[in-house]
N, C-alpha and C positions, 0 to 999 in steps of 0.2 A: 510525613508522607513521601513516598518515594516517586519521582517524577516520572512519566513516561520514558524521557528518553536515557536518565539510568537503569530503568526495567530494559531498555532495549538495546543499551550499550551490554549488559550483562549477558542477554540470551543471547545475542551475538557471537559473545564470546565461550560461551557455553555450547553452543551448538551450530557455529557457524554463517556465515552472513547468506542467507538464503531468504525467500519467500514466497510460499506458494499459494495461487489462486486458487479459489474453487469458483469454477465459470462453468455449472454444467447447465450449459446452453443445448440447445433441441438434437444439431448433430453427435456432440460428447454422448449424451443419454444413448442415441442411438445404438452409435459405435459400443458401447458399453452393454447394449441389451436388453436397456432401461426403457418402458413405458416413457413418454412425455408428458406425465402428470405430478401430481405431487407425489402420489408412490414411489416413481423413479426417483424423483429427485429426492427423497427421503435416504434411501439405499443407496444414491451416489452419495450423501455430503454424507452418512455414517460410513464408508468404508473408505473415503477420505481422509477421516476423521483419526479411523483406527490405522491407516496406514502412515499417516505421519504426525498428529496431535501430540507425539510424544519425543521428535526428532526433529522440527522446523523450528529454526528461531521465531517465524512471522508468520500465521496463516489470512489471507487474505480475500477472504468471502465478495463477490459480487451481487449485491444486494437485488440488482433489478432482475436477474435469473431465480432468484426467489421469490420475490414478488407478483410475478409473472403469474404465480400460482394461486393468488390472492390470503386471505388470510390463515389456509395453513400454509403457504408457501412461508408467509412472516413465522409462523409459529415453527415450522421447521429448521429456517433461520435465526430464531433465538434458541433454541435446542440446540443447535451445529454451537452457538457460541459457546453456550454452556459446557459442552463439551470438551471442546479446543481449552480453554479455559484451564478446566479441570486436571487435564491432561498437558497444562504450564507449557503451551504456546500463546505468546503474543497472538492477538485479535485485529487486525485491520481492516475495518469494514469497507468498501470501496462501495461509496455512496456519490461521489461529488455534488455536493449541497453546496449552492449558496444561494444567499436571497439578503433579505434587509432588515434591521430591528426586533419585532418581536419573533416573527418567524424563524428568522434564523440563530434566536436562540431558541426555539422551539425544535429545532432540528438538533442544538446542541444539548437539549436535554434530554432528547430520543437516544442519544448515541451516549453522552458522556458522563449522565449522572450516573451513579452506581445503584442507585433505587430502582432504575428501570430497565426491562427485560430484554430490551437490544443494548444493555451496556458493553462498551466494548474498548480497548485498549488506547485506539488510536482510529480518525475518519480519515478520507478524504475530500479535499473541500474545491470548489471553482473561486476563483476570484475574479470573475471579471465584469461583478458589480463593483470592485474596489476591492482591496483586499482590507480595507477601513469597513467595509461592509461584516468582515467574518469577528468583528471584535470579541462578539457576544461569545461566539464558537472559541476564541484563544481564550478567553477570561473563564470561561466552565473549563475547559482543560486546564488550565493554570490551578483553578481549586481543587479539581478531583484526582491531577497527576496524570487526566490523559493528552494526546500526541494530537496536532492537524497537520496533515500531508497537503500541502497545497500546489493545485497545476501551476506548473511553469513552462516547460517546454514539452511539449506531447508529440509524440509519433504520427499522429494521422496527418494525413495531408494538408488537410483545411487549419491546421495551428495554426503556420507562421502566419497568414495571411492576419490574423491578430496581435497574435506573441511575438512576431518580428515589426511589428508598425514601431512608428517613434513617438514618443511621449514631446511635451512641449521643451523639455530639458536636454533632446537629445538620446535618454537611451531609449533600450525600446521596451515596451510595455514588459516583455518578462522580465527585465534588468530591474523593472523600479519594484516586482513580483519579489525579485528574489534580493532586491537591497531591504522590502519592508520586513523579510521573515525573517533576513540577518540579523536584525534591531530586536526581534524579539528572543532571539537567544542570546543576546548579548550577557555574554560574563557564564552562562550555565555550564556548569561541570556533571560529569563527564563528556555528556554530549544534548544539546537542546532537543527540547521535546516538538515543536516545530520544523515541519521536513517540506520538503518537495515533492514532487513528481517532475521528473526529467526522460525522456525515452532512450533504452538503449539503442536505436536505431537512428537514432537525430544526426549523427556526427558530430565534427566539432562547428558550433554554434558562434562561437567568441564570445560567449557570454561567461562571467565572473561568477564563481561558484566559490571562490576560497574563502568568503568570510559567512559563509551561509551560518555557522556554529551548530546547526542541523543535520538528520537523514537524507538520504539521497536516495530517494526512491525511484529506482530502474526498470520500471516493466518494456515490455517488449523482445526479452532474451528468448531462444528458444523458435518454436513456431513460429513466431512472426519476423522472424528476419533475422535478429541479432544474434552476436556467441557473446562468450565474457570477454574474450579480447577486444571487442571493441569498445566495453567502458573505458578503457585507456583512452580512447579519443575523445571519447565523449565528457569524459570529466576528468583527467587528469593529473594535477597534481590533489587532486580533491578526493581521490579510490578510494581513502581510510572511510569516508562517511557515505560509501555504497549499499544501499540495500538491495539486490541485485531480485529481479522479480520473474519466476516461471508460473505459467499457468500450462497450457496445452501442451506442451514438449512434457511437462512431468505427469497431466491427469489422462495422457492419451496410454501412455502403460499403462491405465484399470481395463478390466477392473481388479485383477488381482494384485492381490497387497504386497506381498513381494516384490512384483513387477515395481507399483509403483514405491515402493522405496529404493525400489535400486535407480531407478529413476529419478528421482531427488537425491539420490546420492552422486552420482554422475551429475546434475547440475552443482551439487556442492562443492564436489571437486576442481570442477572448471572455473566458479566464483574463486574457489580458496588461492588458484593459482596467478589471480590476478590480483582479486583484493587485498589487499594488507591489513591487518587487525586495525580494530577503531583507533584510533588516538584517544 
């Protein structure tokens, strides 16, 4: 069985380190001409779908934009993945799940067995019941070969006021985040199927990223503040294991499909110029 983060070192390299959201949220719909119903939303994530399912290394669905619409919004959402899928893009659900024991492997079977109809490549998860809390979540990925992206350093304001507190040892709460997800890639070749989530907008942090043996998952580029020059500050000597993340700078070109591939092509460009191929 092939491990997530070999499937992901591959498409990488195949097609570039890129990843795109699909967040169509009440204004996106708008702008685009879409109804705010599940109709809309149907007709945004298909011509999403058909404008880059076949050109993104990473497609990155936000789950609660679909849900929003209740049970066809879900059924919409396992449809979109189907597709992406099909069309050999990586799947990244952006879920952030955590909880405890049987729950949160209850969340890990909704996402990562392949029997079930939101299966999907790779989550992402909160740790900050523990990140000993998400075990359930590593151990189903570890069997079925898929990825957890776990929060470490985020973009919104209200992080640090957590992720920068100090732990009883000294570092601070993301440092022991990002020492526990290093342990579990320990040794994995090409590249460990446990990642992060770091903002491209954070700056430099001082926190240690080089032994992560993980993705580096970077949203924030684009719209919300950041370019790909400032991964350099932000991570480093660590660039080889960026997954650089656009949502609204690339889905605000629909809704035409040309549009938005040239639109993600233009963000590819900008990542390709900074990031350097995986190690």
């Amino acid at each position: 069985m092939e491990t997530f983060g070999a499937r992901l070192h591959r498409a990488v390299a195949e097609r570039g380190p890129l990843c795109v959201g699909i967040d169509p949220h009440p204004g996106l719909l708008a702008r685009w001409g879409l109804s705010d119903d599940a109709e809309g939303l149907d007709r945004f994530a298909r011509t999403v779908v058909d404008a880059l399912g076949d050109r993104v290394a990473v497609v990155k669905p936000q789950s609660a934009f679909f849900e929003r619409f209740g049970a066809r919004g879900v059924a919409i959402l396992e449809s979109t993945i189907r597709q992406l899928r099909d069309r050999g893009a990586l799947v990244l659900l952006d879920v952030k799940r955590g909880d405890i024991g049987s729950t949160v492997r209850a969340y890990a079977e909704a996402y990562l067995d392949p029997s079930r109809p939101l299966y999907v490549d790779a989550v992402t998860a909160s740790p900050y019941l523990g990140v000993g809390s998400l075990a359930p979540m590593f151990e189903l990925a570890a069997e079925h070969g898929g990825g957890v992206f776990v929060l470490a350093l985020t973009s919104n304001p209200e992080g640090p006021a957590v992720q920068h507190a100090r732990a009883a040892d000294g570092r601070s709460v993301a440092q022991t985040v990002i020492d526990e997800i290093s342990q579990l890639n320990a040794d994995a070749q090409p590249l460990g199927s446990f990642g992060l989530v770091v903002g491209a907008t954070i700056g430099d942090t001082g926190h240690d990223l080089s032994r992560v043996g993980g993705p580096l998952l970077a949203p924030g580029l684009g719209a919300q503040g950041a370019t790909a020059a400032d991964l350099r500050t932000v991570f480093g000597a660590s660039l080889p294991a960026v997954l650089p993340s656009y949502s609204r700078e690339v889905l605000g070109a629909g809704p035409d499909v040309a549009a938005l591939r040239a639109a993600a092509d233009r963000a590819l460009a900008d990542c390709r110029a900074v990031v350097p191929p995986m190690n």
